[in-house]
VEXTI-759238 format. One record per residue (C-alpha): x, y, z. Coordinates in nm, 3 decimals. Layout:
BEGIN
<r <X; Y; Z>>,
...
# end
This chain:
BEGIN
<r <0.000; 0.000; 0.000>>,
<r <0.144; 0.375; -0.143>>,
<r <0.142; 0.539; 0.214>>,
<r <0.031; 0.862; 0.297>>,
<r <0.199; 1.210; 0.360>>,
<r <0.048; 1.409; 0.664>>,
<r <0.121; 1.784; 0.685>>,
<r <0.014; 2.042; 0.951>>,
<r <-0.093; 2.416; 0.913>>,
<r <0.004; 2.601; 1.286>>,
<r <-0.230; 2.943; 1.284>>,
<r <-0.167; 3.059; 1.646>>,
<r <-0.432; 2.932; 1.892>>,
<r <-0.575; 2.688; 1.605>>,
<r <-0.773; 2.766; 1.298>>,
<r <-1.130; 2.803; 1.447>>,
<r <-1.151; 3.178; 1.559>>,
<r <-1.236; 3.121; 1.891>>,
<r <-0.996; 2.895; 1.984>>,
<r <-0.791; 3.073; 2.209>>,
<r <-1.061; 3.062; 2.434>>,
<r <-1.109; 2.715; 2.456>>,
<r <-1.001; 2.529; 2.812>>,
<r <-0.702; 2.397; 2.571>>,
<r <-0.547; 2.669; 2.412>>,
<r <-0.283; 2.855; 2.550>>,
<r <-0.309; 3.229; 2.442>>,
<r <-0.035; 3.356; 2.646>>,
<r <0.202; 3.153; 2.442>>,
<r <0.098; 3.275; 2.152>>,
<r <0.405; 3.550; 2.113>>,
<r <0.652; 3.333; 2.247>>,
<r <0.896; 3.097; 2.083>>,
<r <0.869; 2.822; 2.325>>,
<r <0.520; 2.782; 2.229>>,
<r <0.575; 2.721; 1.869>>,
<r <0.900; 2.512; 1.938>>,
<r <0.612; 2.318; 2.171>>,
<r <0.437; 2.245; 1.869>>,
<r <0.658; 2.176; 1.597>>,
<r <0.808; 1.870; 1.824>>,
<r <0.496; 1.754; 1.833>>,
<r <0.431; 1.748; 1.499>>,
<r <0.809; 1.516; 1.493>>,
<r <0.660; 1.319; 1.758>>,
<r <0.360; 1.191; 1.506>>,
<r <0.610; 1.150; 1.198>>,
<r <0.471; 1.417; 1.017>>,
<r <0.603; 1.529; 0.693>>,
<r <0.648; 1.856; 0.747>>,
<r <0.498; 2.197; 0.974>>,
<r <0.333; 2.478; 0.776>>,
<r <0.382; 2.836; 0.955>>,
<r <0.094; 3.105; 0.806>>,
<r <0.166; 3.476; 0.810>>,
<r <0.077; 3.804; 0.604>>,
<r <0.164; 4.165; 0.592>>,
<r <-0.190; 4.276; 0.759>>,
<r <-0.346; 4.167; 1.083>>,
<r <-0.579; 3.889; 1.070>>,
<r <-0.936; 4.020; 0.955>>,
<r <-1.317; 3.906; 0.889>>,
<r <-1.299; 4.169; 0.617>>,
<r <-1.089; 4.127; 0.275>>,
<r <-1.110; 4.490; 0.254>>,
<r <-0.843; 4.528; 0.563>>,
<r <-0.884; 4.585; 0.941>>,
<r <-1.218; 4.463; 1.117>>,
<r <-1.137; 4.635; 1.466>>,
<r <-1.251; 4.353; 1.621>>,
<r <-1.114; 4.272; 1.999>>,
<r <-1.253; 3.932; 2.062>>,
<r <-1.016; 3.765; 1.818>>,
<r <-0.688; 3.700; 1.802>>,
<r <-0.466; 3.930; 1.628>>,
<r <-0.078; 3.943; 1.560>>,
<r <0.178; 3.677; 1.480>>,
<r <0.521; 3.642; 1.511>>,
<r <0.708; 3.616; 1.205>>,
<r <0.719; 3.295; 0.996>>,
<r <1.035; 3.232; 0.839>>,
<r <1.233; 3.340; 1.181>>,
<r <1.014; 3.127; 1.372>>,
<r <1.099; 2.832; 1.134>>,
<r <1.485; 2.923; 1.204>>,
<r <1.423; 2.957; 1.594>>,
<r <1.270; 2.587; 1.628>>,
<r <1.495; 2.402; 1.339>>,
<r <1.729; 2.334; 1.595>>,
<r <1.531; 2.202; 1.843>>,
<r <1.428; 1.929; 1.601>>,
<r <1.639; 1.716; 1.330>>,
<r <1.365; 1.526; 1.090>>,
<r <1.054; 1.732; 1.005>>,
<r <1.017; 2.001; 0.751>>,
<r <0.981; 2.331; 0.822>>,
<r <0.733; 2.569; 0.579>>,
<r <0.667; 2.922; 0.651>>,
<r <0.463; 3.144; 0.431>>,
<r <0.595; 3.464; 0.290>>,
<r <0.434; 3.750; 0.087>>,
<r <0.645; 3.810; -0.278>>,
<r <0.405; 4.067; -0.346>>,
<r <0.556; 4.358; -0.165>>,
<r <0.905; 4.155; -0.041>>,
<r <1.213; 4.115; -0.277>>,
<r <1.276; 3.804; -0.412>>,
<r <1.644; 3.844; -0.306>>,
<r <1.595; 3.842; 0.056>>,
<r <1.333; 3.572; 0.042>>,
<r <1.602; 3.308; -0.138>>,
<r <1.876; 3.413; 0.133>>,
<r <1.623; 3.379; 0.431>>,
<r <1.515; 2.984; 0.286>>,
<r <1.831; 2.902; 0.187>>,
<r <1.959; 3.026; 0.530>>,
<r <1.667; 2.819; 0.671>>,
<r <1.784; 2.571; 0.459>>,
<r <2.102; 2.544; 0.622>>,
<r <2.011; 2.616; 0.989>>,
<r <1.738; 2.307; 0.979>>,
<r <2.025; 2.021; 0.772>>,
<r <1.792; 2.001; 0.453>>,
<r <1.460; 2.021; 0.597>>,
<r <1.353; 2.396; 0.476>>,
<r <1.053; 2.444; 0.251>>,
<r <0.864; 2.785; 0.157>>,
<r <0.524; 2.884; 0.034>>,
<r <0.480; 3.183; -0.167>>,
<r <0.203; 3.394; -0.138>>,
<r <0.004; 3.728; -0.281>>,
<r <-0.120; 4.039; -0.117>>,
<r <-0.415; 4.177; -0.314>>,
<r <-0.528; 4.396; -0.012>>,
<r <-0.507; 4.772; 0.008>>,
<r <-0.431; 4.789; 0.346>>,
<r <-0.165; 4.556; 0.306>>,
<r <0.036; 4.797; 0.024>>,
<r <-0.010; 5.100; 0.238>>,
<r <0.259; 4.960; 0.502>>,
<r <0.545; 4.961; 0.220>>,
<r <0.395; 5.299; 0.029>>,
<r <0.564; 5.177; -0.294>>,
<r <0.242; 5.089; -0.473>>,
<r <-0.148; 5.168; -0.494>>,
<r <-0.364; 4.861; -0.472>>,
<r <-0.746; 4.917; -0.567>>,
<r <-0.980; 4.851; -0.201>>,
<r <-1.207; 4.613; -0.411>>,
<r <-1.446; 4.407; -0.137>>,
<r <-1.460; 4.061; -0.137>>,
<r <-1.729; 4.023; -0.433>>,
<r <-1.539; 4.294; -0.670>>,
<r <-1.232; 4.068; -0.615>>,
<r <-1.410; 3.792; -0.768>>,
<r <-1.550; 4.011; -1.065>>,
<r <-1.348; 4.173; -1.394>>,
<r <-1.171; 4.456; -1.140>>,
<r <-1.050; 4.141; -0.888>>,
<r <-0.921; 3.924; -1.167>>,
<r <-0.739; 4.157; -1.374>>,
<r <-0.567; 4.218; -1.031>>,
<r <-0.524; 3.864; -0.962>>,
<r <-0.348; 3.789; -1.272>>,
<r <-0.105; 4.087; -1.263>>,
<r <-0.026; 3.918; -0.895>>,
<r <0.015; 3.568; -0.972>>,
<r <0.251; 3.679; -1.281>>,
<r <0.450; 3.843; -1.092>>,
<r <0.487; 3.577; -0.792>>,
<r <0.568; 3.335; -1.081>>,
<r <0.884; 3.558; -1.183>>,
<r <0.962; 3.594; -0.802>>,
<r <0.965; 3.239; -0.745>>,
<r <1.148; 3.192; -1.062>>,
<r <1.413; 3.422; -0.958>>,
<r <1.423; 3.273; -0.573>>,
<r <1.516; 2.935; -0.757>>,
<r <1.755; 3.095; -1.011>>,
<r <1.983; 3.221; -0.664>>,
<r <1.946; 2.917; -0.533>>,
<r <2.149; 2.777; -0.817>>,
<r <2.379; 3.050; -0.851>>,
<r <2.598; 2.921; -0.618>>,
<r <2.750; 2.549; -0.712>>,
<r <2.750; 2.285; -0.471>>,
<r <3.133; 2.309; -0.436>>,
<r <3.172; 2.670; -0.494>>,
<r <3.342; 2.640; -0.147>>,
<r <3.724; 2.561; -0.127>>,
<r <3.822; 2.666; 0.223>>,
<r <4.192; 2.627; 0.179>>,
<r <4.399; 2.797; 0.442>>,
<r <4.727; 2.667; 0.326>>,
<r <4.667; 2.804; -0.056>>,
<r <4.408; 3.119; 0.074>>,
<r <4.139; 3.051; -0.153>>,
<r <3.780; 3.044; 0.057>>,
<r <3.579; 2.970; -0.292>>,
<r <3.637; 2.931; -0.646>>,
<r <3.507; 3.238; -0.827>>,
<r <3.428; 3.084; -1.125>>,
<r <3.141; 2.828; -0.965>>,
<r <2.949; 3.160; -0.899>>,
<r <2.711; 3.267; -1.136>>,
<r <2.563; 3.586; -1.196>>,
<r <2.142; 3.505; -1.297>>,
<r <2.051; 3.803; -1.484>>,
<r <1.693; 3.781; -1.458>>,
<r <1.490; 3.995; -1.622>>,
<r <1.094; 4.015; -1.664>>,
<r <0.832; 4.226; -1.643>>,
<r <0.844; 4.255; -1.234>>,
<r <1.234; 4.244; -1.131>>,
<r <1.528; 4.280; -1.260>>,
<r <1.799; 4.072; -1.080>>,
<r <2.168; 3.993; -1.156>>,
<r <2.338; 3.807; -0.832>>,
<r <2.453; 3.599; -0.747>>,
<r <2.354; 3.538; -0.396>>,
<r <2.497; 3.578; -0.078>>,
<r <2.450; 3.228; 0.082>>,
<r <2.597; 2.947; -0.060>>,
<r <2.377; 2.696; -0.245>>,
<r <2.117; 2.557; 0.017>>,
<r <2.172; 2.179; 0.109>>,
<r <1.863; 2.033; -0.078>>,
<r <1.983; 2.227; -0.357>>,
<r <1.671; 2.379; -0.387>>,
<r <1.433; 2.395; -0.105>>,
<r <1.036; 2.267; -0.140>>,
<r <0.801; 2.499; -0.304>>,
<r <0.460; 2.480; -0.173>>,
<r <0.136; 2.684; -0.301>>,
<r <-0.233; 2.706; -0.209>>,
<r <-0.423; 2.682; -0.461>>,
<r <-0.815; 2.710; -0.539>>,
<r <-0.851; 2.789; -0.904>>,
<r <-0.707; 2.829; -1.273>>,
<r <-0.434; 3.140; -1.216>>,
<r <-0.280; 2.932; -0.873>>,
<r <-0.273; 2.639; -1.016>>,
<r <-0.060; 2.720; -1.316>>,
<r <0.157; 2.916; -1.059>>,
<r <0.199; 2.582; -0.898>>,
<r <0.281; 2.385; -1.205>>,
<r <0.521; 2.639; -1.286>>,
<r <0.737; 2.663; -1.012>>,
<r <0.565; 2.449; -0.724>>,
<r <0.704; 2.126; -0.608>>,
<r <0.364; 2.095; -0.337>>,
<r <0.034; 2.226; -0.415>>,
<r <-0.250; 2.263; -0.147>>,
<r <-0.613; 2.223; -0.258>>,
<r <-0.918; 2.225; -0.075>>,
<r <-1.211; 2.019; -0.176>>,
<r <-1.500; 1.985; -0.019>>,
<r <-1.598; 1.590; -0.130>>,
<r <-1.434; 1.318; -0.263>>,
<r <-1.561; 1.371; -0.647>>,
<r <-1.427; 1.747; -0.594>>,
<r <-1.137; 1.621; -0.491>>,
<r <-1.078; 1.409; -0.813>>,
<r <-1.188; 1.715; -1.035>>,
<r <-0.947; 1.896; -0.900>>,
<r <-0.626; 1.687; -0.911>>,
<r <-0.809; 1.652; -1.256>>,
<r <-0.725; 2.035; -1.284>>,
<r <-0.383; 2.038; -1.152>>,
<r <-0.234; 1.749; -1.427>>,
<r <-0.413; 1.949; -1.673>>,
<r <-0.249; 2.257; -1.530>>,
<r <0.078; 2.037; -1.562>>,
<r <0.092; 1.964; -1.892>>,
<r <-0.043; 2.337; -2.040>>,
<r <0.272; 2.459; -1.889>>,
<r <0.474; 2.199; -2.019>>,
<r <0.640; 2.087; -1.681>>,
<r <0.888; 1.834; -1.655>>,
<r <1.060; 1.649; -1.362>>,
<r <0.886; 1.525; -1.083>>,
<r <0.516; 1.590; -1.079>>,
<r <0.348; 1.839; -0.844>>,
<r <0.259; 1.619; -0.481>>,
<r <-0.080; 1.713; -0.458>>,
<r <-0.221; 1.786; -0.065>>,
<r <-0.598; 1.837; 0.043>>,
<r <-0.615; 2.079; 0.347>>,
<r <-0.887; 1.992; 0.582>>,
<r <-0.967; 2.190; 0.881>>,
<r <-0.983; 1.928; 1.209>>,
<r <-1.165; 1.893; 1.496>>,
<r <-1.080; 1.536; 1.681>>,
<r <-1.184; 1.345; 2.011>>,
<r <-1.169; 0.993; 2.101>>,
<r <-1.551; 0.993; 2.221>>,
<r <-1.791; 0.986; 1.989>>,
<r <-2.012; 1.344; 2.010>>,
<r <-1.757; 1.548; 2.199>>,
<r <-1.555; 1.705; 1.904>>,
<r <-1.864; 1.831; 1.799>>,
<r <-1.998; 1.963; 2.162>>,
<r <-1.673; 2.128; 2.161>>,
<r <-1.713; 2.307; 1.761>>,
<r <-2.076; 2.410; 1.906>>,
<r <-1.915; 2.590; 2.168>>,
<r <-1.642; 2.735; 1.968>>,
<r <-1.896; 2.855; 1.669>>,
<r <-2.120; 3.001; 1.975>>,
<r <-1.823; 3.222; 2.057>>,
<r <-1.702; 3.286; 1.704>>,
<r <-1.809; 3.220; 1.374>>,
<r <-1.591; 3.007; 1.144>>,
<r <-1.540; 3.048; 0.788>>,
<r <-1.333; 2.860; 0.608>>,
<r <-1.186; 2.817; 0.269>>,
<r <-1.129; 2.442; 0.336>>,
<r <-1.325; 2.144; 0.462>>,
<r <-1.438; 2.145; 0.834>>,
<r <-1.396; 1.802; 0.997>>,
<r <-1.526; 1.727; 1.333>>,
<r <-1.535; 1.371; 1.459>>,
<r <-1.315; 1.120; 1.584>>,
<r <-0.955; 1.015; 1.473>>,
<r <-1.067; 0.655; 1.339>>,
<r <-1.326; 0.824; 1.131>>,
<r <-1.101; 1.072; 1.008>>,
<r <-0.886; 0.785; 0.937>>,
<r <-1.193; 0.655; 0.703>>,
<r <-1.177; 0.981; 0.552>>,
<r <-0.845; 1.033; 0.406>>,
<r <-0.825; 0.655; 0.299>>,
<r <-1.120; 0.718; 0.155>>,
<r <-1.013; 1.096; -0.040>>,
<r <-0.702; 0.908; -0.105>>,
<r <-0.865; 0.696; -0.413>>,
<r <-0.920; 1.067; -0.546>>,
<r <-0.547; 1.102; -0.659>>,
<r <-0.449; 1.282; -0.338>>,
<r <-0.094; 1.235; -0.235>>,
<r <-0.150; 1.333; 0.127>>,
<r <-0.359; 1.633; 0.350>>,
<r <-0.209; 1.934; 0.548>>,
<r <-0.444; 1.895; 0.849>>,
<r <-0.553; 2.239; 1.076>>,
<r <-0.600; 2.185; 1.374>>,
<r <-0.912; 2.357; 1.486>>,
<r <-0.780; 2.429; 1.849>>,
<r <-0.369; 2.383; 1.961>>,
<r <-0.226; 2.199; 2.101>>,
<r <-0.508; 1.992; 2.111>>,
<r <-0.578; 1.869; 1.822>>,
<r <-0.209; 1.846; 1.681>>,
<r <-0.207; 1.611; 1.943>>,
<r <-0.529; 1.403; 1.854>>,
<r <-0.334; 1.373; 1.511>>,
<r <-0.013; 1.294; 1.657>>,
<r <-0.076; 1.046; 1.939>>,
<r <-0.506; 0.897; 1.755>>,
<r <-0.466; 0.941; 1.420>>,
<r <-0.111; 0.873; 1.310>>,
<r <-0.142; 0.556; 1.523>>,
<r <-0.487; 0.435; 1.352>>,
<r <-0.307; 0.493; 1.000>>,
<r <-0.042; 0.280; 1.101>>,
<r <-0.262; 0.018; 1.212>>,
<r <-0.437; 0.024; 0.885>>,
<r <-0.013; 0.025; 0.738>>,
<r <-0.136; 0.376; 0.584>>,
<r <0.157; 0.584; 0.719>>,
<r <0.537; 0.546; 0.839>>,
<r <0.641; 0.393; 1.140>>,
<r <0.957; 0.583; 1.128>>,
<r <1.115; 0.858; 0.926>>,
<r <1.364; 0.716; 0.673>>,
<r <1.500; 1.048; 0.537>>,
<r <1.648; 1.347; 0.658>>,
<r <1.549; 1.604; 0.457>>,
<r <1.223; 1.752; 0.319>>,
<r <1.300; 1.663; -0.032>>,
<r <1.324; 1.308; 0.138>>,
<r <0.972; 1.268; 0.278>>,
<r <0.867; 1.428; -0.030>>,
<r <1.025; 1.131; -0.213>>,
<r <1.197; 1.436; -0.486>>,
<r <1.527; 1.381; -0.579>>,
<r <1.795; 1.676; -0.522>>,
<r <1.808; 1.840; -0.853>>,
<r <2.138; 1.918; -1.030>>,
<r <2.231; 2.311; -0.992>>,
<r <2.120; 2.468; -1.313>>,
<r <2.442; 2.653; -1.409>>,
<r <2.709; 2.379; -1.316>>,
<r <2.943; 2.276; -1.563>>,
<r <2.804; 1.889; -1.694>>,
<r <3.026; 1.608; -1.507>>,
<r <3.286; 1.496; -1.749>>,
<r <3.162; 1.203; -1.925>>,
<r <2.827; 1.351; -1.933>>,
<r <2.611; 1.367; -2.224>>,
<r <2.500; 1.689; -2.328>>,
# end
């Protein structure tokens, strides 16, 4: 039996917006490292594949448009890609995956923070590009106008024309991110004391990018990353993100609602795939479920009724609330759609990373669904993708061209 991949998503208190005020949560950890270090070795203690970290340039909102002013919610977060670098250390098998914004932060100092990631976690450093389309979000950098279109106008001919300016240009950051991962080869590095020589100047390569967004030479300033190129995730829920994910994504997130959705779109995806013309490995393809678990029957649902009675929850993905063993039934079941694995939120942490760490992972195993031990030691490992060759190295002699 092909076994699973299992993913998390950490959103501070959990993904239901009331969690932090359930008995479980712990708010007051919420700005503080141990907290998330708390987590991650959970997530290592279950096997997982690898820990997702969310963040964004605004505070969290109800509103698309920008702030919502509410006080009964939690708002703030610490940011992702140092929080991935704080608890790498403090863990030596499961990836690491923060989120960053490429619409208003330069591709540059994205590839040096992953690769640097890369590096301070032995192999295990992913990254998952995202857009700002919000006005609110533009008017912290003052570099750029952004139209304050509401929710629906996003969706209509304003929202899309918007979208597709966006996406384009993540495409061409991610593009470039990858290029500086490259520009360094693998043994640019010499280190000789005796002769003086720290590199060989030759194995760096300028990349002299340029497109319609940026306009980049290098080459960088960290060395190539030990994966070669770190895991590229996206989230994706319609035509413009999923050809930015066949373009340049190794992972792609979906979010179906049913089993015959989720076929249509992995459907989607290959057919996003092979419009692009991708070669290599094909996309892994995730569903992301929003989870609610208990061992009793009834009481992950008492608890949602109490949570939604605070709080209201909307949610772009699936809403599970049940036990681990049916959840279980559920991703076997979702499986038969084409899925590769699911990036599970927990509804309320720590409590229901640990459901999935100490009553689902278990019941998978039991069914010989999932590992019983990790048997890499990098991301690219549990990912089962090969490290690719560096794109400006010299062929091997012997090679073929």
């Amino acid at each position: 039996m092909t076994r699973l991949h299992l993913a998390v998503a950490l959103e501070g208190a959990g993904w239901h917006p009331a969690a932090w005020r359930d008995p479980a949560a712990r708010p007051a950890g919420l700005f503080d490292a141990s907290y998330w270090a708390e987590l991650v070795a959970e997530a290592e203690r279950g096997l997982l594949d690898f820990a997702t970290i969310e963040d964004a340039l605004g505070l969290q909102s109800s509103r698309f448009e920008g702030h919502d002013d509410r006080t009964d919610l939690v708002r703030g977060r610490l940011d992702a890609v140092l929080l991935a670098a704080r608890v790498a250390p403090l863990t030596s098998r499961i990836g690491l995956v923060p989120a960053t914004s490429v619409t208003h932060t330069e591709p540059f100092h994205v590839s040096i923070g992953i690769a640097s990631l890369d590096f301070a976690s032995r192999g295990r450093a992913g990254w998952r590009p995202q857009v700002s389309a919000r006005a609110a979000d533009a008017a912290h950098f003052g570099r750029r106008e952004f139209p304050a279109l509401t929710l629906e106008e996003i969706r209509g001919p304003r929202g899309k024309a918007l979208a597709a300016e966006l996406f384009g240009e993540a495409s061409d950051a991610v593009e470039v991110v990858r290029r500086l991962w490259d520009s360094w080869e693998d043994d640019a590095e010499i280190r000789d004391a005796a002769t003086g020589r720290f590199l060989d100047r030759d194995k760096l390569h300028y990349i002299d990018f340029e497109g319609a967004h940026f306009s980049v030479r290098g080459p960088s300033i960290t060395p190539r990353p030990p994966q070669g190129q770190p895991v590229v995730a996206a989230l994706a829920h319609d035509d413009l993100p999923f050809d930015f994910a066949a373009r340049g994504a190794d992972v792609v997130f979906l979010t179906p609602e049913s089993h015959a959705e989720a076929a249509e779109l992995v459907g989607r995806v290959r057919a996003a795939e092979a419009a692009v013309g991708r070669t290599g490995e094909p996309l892994r393809i995730f569903a992301d479920l929003v989870v609610l678990l208990d061992e009793a029957p009834g009481t992950a649902a008492a608890r949602r009724a109490r949570l939604d009675g605070l709080a209201e929850i909307a949610s772009d993905a699936a809403i599970f609330t049940g036990t681990p063993a049916e959840l279980a039934e559920l991703l076997l079941l979702w499986r038969g759609a084409g899925l590769d694995g699911f990036r599970l939120r927990p509804g309320v942490l720590p409590h229901d990373l640990a459901q999935i760490t100490r009553q689902l992972v278990p019941e998978l195993q039991r069914r010989g669904a999932f590992r019983t031990g990790y048997t890499a030691t990098t991301l690219r490992g549990h990912l089962g993708l090969p490290r690719p060759a560096g794109r400006y190295a010299a062929p091997a002699a012997g090679a073929r061209s």
